[in-house]
N, C-alpha and C positions, 0 to 999 in steps of 0.2 A: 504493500500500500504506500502511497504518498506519506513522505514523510512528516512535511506540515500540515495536511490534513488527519494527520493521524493523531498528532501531537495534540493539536485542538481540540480535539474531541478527549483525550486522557484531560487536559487541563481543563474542561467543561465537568467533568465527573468528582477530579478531585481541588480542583480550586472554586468551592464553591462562592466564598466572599473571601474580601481583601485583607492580609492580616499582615503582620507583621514577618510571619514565615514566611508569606508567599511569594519571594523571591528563591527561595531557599528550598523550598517543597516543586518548583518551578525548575530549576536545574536541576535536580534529584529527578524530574521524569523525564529531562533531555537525556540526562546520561545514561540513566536506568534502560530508555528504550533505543538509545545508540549503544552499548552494549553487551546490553541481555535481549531486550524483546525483540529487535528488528533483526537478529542471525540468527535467530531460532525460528523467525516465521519463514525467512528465506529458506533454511533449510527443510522446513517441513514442507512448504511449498515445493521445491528441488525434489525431495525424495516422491513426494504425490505425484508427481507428473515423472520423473525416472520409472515408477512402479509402470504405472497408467502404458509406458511409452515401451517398456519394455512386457508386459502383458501381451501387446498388440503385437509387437514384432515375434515374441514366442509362436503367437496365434499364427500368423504367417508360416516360421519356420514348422511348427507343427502339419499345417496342411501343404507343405512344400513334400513332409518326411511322407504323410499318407501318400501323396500322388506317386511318388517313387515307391513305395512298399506296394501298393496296390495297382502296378503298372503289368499290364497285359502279356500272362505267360504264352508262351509257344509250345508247354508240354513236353513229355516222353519223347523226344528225338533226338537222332544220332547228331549228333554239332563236332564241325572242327571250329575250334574257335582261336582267333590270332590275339597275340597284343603287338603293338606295331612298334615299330621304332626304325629309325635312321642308323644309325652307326651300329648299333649292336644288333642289329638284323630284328624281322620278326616272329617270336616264338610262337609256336605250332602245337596244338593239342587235340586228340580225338578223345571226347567221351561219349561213353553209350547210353541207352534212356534210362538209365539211373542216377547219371550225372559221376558213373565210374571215369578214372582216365586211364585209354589205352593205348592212346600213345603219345610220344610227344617230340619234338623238331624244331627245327631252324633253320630259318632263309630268308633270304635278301632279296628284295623288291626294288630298292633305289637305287642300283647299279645299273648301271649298261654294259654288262659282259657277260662271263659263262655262268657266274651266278643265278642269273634272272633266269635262264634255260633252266641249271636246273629246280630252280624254287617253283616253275611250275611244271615239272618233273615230280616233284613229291608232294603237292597239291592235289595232283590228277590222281598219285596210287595213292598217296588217303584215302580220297575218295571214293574208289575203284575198291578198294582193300576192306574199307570200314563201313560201307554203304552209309556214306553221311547223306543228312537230309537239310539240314541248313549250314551257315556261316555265322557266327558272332567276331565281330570286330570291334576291337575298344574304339572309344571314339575320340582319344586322346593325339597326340603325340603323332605324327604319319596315319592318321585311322584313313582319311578321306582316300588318301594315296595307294593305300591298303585297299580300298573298299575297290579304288577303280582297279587293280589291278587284277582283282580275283574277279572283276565282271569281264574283264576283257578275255579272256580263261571261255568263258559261254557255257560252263556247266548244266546248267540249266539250273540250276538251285537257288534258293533265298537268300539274301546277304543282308543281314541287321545290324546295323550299327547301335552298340551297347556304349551305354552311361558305367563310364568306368572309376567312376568319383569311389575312393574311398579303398579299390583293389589294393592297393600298395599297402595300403592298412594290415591290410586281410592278410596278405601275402606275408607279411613279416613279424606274424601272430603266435600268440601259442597254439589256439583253435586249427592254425593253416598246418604249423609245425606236426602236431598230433593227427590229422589226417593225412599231408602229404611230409613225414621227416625224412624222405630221400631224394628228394624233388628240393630243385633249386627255386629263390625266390621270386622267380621269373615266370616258371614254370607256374607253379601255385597263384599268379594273378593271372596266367590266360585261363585255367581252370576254373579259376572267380567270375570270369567275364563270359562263358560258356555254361558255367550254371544258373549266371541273372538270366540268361534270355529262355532259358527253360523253365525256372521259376523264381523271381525276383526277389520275392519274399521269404522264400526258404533261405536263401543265400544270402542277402541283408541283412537277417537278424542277426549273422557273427558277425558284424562291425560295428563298433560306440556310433549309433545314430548322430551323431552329434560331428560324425567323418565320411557323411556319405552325401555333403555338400547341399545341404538344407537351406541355407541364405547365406548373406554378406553382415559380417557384423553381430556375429551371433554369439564373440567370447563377448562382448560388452552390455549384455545382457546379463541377467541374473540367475548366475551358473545352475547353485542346486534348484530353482525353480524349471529351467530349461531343461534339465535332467531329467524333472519329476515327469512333465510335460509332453517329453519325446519320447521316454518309457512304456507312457499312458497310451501314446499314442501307435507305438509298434505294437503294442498287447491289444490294442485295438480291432488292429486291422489284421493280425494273427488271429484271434477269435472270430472275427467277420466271415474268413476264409476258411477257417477249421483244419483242421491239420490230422493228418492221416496216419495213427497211432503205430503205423505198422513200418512205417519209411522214414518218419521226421526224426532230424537231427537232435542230440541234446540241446541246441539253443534257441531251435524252431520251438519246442516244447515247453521249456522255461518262463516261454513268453505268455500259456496257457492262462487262464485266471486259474488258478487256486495251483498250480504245479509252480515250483523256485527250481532252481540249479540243483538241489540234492533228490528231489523225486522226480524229476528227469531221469538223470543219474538210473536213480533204480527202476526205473520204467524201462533204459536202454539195456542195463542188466537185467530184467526179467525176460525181456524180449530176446536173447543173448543166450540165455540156459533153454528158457520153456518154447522157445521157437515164436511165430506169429499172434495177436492176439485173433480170438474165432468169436469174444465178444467183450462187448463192455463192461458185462461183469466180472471180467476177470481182472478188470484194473484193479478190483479191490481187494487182488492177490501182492499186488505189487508191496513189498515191504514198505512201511510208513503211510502209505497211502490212505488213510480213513474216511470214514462215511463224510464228513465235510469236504474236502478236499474231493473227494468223487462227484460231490453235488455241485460243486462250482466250475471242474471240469470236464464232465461228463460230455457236456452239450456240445461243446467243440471238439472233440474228438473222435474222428470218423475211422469206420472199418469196415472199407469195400471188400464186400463177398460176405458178410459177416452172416451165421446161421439164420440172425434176425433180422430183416431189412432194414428196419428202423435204426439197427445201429448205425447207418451207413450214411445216414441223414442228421441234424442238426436237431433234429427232435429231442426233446430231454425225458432221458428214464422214467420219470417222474410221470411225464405224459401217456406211456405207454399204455396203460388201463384206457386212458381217454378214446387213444385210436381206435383201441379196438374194440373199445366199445359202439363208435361210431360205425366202423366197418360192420359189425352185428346186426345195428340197426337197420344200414341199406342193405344188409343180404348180400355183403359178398366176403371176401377172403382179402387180409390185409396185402396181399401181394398185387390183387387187382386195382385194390384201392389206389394204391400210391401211383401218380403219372397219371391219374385218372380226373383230369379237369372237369372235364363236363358232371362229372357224381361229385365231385368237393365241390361245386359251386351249389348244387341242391343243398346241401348239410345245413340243416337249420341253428345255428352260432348260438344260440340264446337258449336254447336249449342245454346246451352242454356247460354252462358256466357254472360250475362246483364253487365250492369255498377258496381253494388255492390256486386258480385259476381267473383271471379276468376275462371279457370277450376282446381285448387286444391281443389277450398270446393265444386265445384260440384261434385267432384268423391270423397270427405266425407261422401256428402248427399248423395250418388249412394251406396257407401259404408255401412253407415247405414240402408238404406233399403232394403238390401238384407238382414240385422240378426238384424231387430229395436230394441234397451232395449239391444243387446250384453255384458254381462259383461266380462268386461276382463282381469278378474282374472281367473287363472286356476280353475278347481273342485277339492274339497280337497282330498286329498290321505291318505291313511290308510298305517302308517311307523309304523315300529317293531325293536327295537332295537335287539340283538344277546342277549341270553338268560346267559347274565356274570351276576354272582352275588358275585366272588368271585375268589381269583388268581389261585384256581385249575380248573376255567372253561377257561382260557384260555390257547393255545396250539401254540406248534410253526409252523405257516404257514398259522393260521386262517386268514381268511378276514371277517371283522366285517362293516355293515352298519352304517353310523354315520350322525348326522346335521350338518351344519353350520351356525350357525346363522347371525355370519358379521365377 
């Protein structure tokens, strides 16, 4: 505030008549509010609008992290995936639809000699050898250069250009160490960038969110709140997707609501001695695992082919009675039911509303069984950037396709 209007007003409150102190009571509240009261309102002022200002920017980087987590898989396929580079040539990796790696190479695309002959010499037997089905290419460093090179090849196959923010991270991890400890750290980031475009979010979650290039300006924010906030936000979008209790990694699972770092752990250990889960309930074999902890993540954890079908869907235990007593009521068999639109839209909702049940999550679970397992992430799309490689390819009036990342 103004300082001489401020002043007037304290001297309106406490100089009410003229006395013989009141010069003396009069500099006692110049000085008092020069300073004590006017750095203290500053600063309160300062930190309200710092909070205020840094909330908003979290908010950003938060749905900066979702749009990347929840960025459009390509699925179960064989990928050779490159990271590129100039001088050090770029390395080469075939993995299979597991996201195993089975092989891996090097070769030089920037030259003009026997190199180039044979880098795509060992491109084509890849190929030929591993029955690959797409290309992942970092988008880093040579990506562009990279990218045209393997089109001029004419394969016939997909070439995706992958968001490589954060590989290097990965690569020189303990998480990357423990999966690949005989693989160099080269090797282990084109493996990163070959398992995003298969699935983004399985592969994301081993790196501090906070490295996989969320915004500008994001250590000058309010670290443990940012922390709490991009946490919230990966467990988020890991629950949305559900995670497939039979394949996901210890740190895909962790991100579970009610599973941490140690009943992961024994969830990978149980899966490890007892072989595959065959259903849900046998999470609650898993050592540590208790009735709470199964009721918080039960719902996200999916088990394709499971005895039950319902396991396989996003449906919670809990509902299970409901279905099928639904199923009962139309006269048919819970396996007909599910995929079955046109009979879930008949189901009279208000009917089935128990105590522990609202008619919002019953038109969830109506919802999910018309498309059980739904992921809801888009399918990935095959983008091509405009063929610039230089200021005489562009022209006045082009329109050029381009990304936005955040």
């Amino acid at each position: 505030p103004e300082a001489l209007t401020t002043l007037e007003k304290i001297e309106e409150m406490y100089l009410t008549r003229m006395s013989t102190c009141s010069d003396q009571v009069r500099r006692a509240i110049r000085d008092s509010y020069r300073r004590l009261l006017q750095p203290s309102l500053e600063t309160e002022f300062r930190t309200a609008l710092k909070t205020a200002a840094d909330e908003e920017a979290i908010n950003v980087f938060a749905e900066n992290l979702r749009q990347l987590l929840l960025s459009s898989p390509l699925g179960s396929k064989k990928i050779l995936a490159i990271d590129p580079g100039y001088r050090t040539g770029c390395k080469v990796v075939c993995i299979d639809e597991k996201g195993e790696l089975v092989k891996t190479g090097l070769i030089y695309v920037h030259e003009n000699n026997n190199k180039l002959y044979d880098a795509e010499h060992t491109i084509k037997s890849f190929v030929k050898e591993f029955g690959i089905e797409a290309f992942a290419i970092g988008d880093g460093t040579a990506g562009r250069e990279t990218e045209q090179f393997i089109k001029k090849l004419q394969l016939g196959l997909p070439v995706y250009l992958v968001n490589e923010d954060g590989a290097s991270i990965y690569s020189a991890s303990e998480i990357a160490r423990q999966e690949f400890p005989d693989q160099d750290i080269t090797i282990r980031g084109a493996v990163s960038i070959g398992r995003r475009l298969m699935d983004p979010l399985a592969e994301l979650v081993k790196i501090d969110p906070k490295s996989i290039g969320v915004g500008q300006y994001q250590h000058d924010v309010n670290q443990p709140r940012l922390k709490e906030r991009l946490d919230q936000t990966v467990m988020s979008c890991v629950n949305s997707v559900g995670v497939n209790v039979n394949t996901a990694s210890k740190h895909l699972l962790s991100y579970v609501s009610g599973i941490g770092s140690t009943l992961a752990e024994n969830i990978i250990q149980y899966r490890r001695l007892e072989g595959k889960f065959s259903s849900r309930k046998q999470l609650l074999k898993v050592p540590r695992l208790g009735g709470k902890a199964f009721e918080q993540c039960a719902g996200f954890l999916r088990i394709p082919g499971a005895e039950d079908v319902l396991d396989s869907s996003a449906v919670h235990p809990e509902a299970y009675a409901l279905v099928q007593t639904i199923a009962k009521d139309l006269g048919v068999d819970i396996n007909k039911l599910i995929g079955n639109e046109q009979l879930l839209q008949t189901v009279p909702v208000k009917k089935y509303i128990p105590e522990q049940f609202g008619e919002h999550t019953i038109n969830d679970i109506i919802n999910e069984l018309k498309k059980p397992g739904l992921d809801p992430r888009s399918e990935a799309q095959l983008f091509e950037f405009a063929q610039i490689f230089s200021i005489e390819d562009v022209h006045v009036g082009m329109e050029v396709p381009g990304i936005v990342t955040n």
